[in-house]
DRENDO-1510 file (C-alpha; in Angstrom, 1 decimal, always signed):
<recs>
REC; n; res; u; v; w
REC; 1; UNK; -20.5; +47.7; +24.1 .
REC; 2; UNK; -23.0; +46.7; +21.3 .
REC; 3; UNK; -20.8; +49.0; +18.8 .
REC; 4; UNK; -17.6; +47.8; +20.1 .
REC; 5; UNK; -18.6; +44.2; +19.0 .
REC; 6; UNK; -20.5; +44.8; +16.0 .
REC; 7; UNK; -17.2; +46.6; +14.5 .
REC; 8; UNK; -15.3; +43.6; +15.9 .
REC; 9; UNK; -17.4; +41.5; +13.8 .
REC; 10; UNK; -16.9; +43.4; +10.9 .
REC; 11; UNK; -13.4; +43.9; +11.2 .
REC; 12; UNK; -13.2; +40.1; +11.5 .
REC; 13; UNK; -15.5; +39.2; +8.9 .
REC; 14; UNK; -13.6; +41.6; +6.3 .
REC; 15; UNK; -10.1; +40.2; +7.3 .
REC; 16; UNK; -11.6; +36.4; +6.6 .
REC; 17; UNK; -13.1; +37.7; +3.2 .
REC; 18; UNK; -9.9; +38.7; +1.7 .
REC; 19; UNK; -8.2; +35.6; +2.7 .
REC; 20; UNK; -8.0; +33.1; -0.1 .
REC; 21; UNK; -5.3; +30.4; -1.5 .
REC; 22; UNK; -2.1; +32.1; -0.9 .
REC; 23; UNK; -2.6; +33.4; +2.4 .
REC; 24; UNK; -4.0; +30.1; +3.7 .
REC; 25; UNK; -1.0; +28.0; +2.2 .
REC; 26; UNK; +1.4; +30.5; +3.7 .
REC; 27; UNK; -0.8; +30.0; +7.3 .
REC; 28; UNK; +0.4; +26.3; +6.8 .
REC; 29; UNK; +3.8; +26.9; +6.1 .
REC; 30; UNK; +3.6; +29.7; +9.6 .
REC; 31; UNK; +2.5; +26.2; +11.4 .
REC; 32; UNK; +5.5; +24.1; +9.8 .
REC; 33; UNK; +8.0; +26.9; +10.5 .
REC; 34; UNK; +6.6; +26.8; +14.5 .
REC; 35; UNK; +6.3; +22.9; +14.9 .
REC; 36; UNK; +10.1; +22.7; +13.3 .
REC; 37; UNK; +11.3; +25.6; +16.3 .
REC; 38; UNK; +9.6; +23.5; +18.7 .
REC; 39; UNK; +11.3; +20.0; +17.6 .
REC; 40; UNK; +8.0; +18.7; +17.6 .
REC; 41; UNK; +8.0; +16.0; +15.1 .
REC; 42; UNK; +4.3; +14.6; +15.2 .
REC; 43; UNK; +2.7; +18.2; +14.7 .
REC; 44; UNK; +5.3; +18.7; +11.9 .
REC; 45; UNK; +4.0; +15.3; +10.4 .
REC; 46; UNK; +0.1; +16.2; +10.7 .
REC; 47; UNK; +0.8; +19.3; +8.7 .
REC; 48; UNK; +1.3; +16.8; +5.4 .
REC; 49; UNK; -1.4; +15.0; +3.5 .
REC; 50; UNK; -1.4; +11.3; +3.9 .
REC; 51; UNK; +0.1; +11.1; +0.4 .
REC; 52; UNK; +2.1; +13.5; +0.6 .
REC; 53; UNK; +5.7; +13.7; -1.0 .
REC; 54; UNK; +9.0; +14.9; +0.8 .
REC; 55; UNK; +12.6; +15.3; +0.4 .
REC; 56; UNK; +14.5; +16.8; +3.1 .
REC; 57; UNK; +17.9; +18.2; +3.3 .
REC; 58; UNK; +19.2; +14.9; +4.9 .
REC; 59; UNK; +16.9; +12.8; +2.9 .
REC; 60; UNK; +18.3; +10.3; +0.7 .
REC; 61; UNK; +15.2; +9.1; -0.8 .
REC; 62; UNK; +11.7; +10.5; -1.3 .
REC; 63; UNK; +9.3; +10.5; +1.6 .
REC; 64; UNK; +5.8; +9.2; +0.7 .
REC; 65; UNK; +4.3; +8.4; +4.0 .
REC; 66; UNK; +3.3; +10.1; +6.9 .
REC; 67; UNK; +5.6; +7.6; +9.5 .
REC; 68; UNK; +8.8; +8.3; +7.1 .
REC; 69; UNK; +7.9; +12.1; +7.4 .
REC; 70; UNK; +7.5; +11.6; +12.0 .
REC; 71; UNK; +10.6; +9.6; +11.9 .
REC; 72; UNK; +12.9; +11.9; +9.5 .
REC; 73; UNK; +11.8; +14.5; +11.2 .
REC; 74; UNK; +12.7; +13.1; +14.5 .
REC; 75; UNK; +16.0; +12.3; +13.5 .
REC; 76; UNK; +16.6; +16.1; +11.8 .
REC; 77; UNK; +15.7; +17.3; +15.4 .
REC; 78; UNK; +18.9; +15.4; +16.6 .
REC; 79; UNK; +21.1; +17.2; +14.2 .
REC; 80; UNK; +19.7; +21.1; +16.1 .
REC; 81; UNK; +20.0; +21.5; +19.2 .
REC; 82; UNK; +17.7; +24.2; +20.8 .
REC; 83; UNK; +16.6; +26.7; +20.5 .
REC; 84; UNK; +15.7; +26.2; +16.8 .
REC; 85; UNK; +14.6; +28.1; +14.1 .
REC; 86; UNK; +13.2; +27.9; +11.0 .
REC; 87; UNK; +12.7; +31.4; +8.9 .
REC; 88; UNK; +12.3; +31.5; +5.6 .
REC; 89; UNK; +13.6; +34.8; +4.3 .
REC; 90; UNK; +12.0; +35.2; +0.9 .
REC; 91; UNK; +9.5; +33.5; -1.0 .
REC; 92; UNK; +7.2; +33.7; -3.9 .
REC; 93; UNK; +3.8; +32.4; -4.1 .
REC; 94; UNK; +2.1; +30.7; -7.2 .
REC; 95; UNK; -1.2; +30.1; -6.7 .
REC; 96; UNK; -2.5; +26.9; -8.8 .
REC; 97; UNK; -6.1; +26.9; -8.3 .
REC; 98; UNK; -8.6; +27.7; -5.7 .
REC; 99; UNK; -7.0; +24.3; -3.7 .
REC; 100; UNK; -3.5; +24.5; -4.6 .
REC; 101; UNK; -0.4; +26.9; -4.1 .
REC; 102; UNK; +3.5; +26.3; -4.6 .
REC; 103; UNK; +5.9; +28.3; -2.1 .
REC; 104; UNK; +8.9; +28.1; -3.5 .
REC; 105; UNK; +11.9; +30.2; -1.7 .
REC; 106; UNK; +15.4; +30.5; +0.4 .
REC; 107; UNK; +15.4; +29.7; +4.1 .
REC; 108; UNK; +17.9; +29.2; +7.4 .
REC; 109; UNK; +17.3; +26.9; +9.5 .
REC; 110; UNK; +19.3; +27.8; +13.2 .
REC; 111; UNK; +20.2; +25.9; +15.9 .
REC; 112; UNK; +23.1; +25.1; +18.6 .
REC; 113; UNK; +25.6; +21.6; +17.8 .
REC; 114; UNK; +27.9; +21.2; +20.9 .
REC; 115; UNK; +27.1; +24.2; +22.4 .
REC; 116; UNK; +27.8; +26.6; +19.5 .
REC; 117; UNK; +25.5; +28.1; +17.1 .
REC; 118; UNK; +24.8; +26.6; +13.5 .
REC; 119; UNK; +23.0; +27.4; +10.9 .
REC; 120; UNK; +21.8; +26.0; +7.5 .
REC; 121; UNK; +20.6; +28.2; +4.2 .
REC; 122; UNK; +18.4; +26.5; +1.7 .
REC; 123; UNK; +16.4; +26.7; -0.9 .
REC; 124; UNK; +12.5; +25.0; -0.3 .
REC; 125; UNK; +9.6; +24.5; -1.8 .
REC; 126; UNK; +6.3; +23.4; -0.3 .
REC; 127; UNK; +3.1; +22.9; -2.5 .
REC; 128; UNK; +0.3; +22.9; +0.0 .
REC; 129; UNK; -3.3; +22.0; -1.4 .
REC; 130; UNK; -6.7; +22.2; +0.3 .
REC; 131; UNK; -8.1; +18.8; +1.1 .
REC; 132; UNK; -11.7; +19.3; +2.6 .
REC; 133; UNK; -12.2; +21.7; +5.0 .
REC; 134; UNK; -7.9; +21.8; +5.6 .
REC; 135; UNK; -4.8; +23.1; +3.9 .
REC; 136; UNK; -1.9; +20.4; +4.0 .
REC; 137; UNK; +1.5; +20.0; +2.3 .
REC; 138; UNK; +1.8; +17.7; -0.2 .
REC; 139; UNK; +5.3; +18.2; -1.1 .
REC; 140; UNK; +8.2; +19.2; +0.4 .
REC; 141; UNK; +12.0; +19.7; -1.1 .
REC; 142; UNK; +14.7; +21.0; +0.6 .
REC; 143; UNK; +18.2; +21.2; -0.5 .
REC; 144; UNK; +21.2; +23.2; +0.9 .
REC; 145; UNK; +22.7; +26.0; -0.5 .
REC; 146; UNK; +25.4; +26.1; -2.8 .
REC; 147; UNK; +28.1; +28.1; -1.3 .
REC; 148; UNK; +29.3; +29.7; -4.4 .
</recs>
């Protein structure tokens, strides 16, 4: 039993020491992607930094506090039915800095209007930077895309 856990342990500690930046930022965007399915506005909002920036694919004008984010949010929920999805299909990573990462890629966003399926491509970008102990998003653009 003693072996079984002390190889546990190490197996854990090994996985932690090879995350850094990237992988964190992408553990965000993991959460993002899960609270969007869900149509759960307020853990959607508590993923971004209180000063964070956003523009979503409805958005009309650019985001910049954590209220706007809950209430866009809440309407964009209105507009898929569920079950919902967010995947994001490919992606690239850039990491800044040690705090800061831009994920910039193409995603679907799928849901039901009326009873029949929908689905939305996009292009999005999230920069997500560490503040404290947490990693957050401090922007997020999303616009559709082009269909040529």
């Amino acid at each position: 039993m003693r072996t079984v856990l002390s190889a546990a342990m190490l197996l854990a500690s090994i996985s932690l020491a090879q995350a850094g930046p990237k992988e964190d930022a992408q553990q965000v965007v993991v959460k993002w992607s899960k609270a969007f399915a869900d149509g759960d506005a307020e853990a959607v909002a508590k993923l971004y930094a209180p000063d964070a920036l956003m523009i979503g694919t409805l958005g009309k004008m650019v985001l910049t506090k954590p209220e706007e984010i809950r209430k866009y949010f809440d309407g964009a929920f209105k507009v898929f039915d569920k079950p919902r999805t967010a995947s994001i299909e490919s992606s690239e990573a850039l990491v800044i800095d040690d705090n800061s990462v831009v994920i910039a890629g193409f995603d679907t966003l799928t849901g039901t209007k009326d009873g029949q399926p929908i689905a939305s491509k996009g292009r999005v970008t999230f920069v997500v930077a560490r503040r404290g102990a947490d990693w957050v998003i401090v922007h997020l653009h999303r616009s559709p895309l082009p269909q040529t």
